[in-house]
C-alpha positions in Angstrom: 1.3 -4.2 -48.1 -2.1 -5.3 -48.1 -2.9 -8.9 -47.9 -6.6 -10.8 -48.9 -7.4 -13.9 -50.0 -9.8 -15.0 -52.9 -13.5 -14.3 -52.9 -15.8 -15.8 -55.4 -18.7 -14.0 -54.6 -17.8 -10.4 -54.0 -18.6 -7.8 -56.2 -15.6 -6.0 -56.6 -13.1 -8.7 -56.4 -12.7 -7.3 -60.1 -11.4 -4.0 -58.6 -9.2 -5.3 -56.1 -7.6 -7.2 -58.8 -7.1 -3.8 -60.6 -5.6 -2.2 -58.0 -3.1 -5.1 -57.4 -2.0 -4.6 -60.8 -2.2 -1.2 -60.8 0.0 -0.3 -57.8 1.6 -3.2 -56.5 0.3 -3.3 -53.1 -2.1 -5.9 -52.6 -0.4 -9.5 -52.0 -3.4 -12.0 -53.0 -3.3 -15.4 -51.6 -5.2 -18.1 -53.7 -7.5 -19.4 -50.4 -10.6 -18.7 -50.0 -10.7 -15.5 -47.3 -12.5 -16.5 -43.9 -12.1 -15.9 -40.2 -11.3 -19.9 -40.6 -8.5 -19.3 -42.6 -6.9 -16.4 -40.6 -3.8 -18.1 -39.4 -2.9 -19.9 -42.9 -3.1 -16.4 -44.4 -1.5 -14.9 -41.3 1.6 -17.4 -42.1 1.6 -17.0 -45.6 2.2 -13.6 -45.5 5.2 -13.7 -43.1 6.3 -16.2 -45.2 6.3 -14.2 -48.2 7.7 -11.1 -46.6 10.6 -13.0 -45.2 11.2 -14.7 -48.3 11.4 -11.1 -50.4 12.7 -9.3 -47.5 14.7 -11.2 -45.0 17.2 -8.5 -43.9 14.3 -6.2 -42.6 14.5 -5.8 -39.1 10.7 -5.8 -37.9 7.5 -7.0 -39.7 4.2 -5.5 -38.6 0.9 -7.0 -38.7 -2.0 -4.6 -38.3 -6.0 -5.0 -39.3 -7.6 -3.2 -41.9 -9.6 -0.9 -38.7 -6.5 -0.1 -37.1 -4.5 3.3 -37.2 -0.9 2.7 -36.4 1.3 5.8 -35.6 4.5 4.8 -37.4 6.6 6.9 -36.2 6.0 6.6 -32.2 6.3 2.7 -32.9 9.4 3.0 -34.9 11.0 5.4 -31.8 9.9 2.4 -29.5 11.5 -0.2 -31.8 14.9 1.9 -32.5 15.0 3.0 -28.8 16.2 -0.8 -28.3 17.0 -2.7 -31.4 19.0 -5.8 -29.9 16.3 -6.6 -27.5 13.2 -6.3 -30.0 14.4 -8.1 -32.5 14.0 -11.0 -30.7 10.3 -10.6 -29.6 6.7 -11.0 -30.2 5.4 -7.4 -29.6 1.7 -6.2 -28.4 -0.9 -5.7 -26.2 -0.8 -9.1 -24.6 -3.3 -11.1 -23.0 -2.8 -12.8 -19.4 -4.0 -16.1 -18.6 -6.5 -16.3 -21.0 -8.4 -19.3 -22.3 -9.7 -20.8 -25.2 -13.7 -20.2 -25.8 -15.6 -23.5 -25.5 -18.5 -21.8 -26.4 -20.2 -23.6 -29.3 -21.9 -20.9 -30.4 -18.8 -17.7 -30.5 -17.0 -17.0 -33.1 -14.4 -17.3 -31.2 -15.2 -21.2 -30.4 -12.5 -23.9 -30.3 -13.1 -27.4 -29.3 -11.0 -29.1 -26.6 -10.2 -32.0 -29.6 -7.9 -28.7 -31.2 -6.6 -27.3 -28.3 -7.1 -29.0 -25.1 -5.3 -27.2 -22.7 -6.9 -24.2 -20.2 -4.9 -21.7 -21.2 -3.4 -20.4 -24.3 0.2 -19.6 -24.4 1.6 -16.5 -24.2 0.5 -14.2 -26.8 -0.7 -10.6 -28.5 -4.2 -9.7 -29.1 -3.9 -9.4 -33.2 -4.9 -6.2 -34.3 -1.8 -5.0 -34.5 1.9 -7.0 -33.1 5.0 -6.9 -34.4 7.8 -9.7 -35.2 11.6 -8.6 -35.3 13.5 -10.6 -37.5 15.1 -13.3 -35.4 11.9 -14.1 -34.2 9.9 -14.3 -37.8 12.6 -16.7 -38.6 11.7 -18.9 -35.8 8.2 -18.7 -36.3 8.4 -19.5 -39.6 11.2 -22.9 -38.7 8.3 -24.3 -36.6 4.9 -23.2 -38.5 4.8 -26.3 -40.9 5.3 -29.1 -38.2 3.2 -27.3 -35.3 -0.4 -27.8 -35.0 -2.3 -24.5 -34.7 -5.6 -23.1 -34.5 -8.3 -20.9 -36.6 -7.2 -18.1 -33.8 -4.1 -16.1 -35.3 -2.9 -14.3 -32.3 -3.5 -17.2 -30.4 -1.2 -18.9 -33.0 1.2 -17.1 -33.0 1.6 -18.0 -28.9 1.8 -21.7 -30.0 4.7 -21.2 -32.6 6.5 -18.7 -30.2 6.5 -21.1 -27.2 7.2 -24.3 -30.1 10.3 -22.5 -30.7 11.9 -22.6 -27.8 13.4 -18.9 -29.0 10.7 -16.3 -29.2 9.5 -14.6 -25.8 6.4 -12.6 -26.2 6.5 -9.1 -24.7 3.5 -6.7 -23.7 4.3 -3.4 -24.3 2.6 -1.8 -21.2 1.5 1.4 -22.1 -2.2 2.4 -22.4 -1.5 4.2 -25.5 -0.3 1.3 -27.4 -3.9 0.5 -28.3 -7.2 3.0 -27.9 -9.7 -0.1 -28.2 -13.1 1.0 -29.8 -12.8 4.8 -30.1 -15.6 5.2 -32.0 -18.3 7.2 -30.3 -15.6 8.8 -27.8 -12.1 9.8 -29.6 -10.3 13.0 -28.9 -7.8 13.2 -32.2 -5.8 15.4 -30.3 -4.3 12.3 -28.1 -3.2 11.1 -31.5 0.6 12.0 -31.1 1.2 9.8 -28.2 -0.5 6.8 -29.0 0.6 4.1 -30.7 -2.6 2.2 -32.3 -6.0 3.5 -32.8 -8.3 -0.1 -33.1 -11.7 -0.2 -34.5 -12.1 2.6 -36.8 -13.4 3.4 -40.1 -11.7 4.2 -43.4 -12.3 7.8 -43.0 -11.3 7.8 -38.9 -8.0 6.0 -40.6 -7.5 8.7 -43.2 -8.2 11.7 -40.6 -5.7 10.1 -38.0 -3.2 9.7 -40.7 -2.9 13.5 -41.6 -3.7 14.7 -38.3 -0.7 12.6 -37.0 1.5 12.0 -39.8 1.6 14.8 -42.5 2.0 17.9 -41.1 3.0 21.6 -42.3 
């Protein structure tokens, strides 16, 4: 499922609004879709795949430039369903700070977030919630202040529950960061997320990994 916002001024809002209705695969959230409003359409959409789907056992959150290899991440989830089910997944961070640079993207004043260092949490191109934890997430997300950061958001609401334990899933292949100019397709069956890639790279991946003979 893909998820967007709304956008007033793009020219083929009209055509994403076909395809929704055409196949049912585009969950539109009536915000306005910026880097500012990452985490309230981050929640949302847990939100509204817990709501429809509550029994699932794992929820995945990917960006629109990342490859994930479905079925080496489903062999890692399945290898140990009891213990991921209660986790944030990824490629976690250690020790890192919030940016008090003014002028990053990235920015976030001390008057949001005033301590040195954020909470455990997963970088958010691509992590994954098992149920128990999305649950918990979701218990604490309306009376927890949070920031324009997602993933760093995410830290906050795990540690706010008292419940969730974030896990780093050390392995190099879970994310080949930036492959663009370097990328041997052929490493493709053992990795786990490919992050920074265009549509095509995405669409070559997928049948070099995924559909085969």
């Amino acid at each position: 499922m893909s998820v967007t916002g709304m956008c007033n001024k793009c020219g083929d809002y009209n055509q994403l609004i076909e395809e929704a209705a055409t196949f049912n695969d585009i969950l539109i959230i009536n915000f306005i879709d910026s880097y500012q409003n990452l985490t309230t359409k981050t929640l949302t959409s847990f939100s509204w795949a817990y709501s429809r789907c509550p029994h699932i056992q794992f929820y995945v959150k990917i960006d629109d430039d990342v490859f994930i290899n479905t079925e080496k991440v489903l062999d890692l989830l399945y290898s140990n369903v009891t213990k991921y089910e209660n986790l944030l997944i990824g490629d976690c961070p250690n020790h890192l700070g919030p940016n008090r640079d003014k002028a990053s993207k990235y920015y976030v004043s001390r008057d949001i977030f005033h301590e040195k260092r954020w909470p455990p949490f997963c970088f958010g191109t691509t992590y994954i919630l098992g149920n128990y934890s999305a649950a918990n997430l979701l218990k604490v997300a309306s009376s927890t202040p949070v920031v324009p950061l997602e993933d760093a958001s995410m830290g906050i609401l795990a540690r706010a529950s008292g419940t969730v334990n974030v896990l780093r899933i050390h392995n190099w292949r879970w994310t080949i960061w930036e492959p663009r100019k370097h990328f041997a397709y052929t490493a493709c069956p053992v990795t786990y997320t490919v992050h920074n890639i265009t549509p095509k790279q995405i669409e070559k991946l997928w049948k070099y990994c995924l559909i085969r003979p």
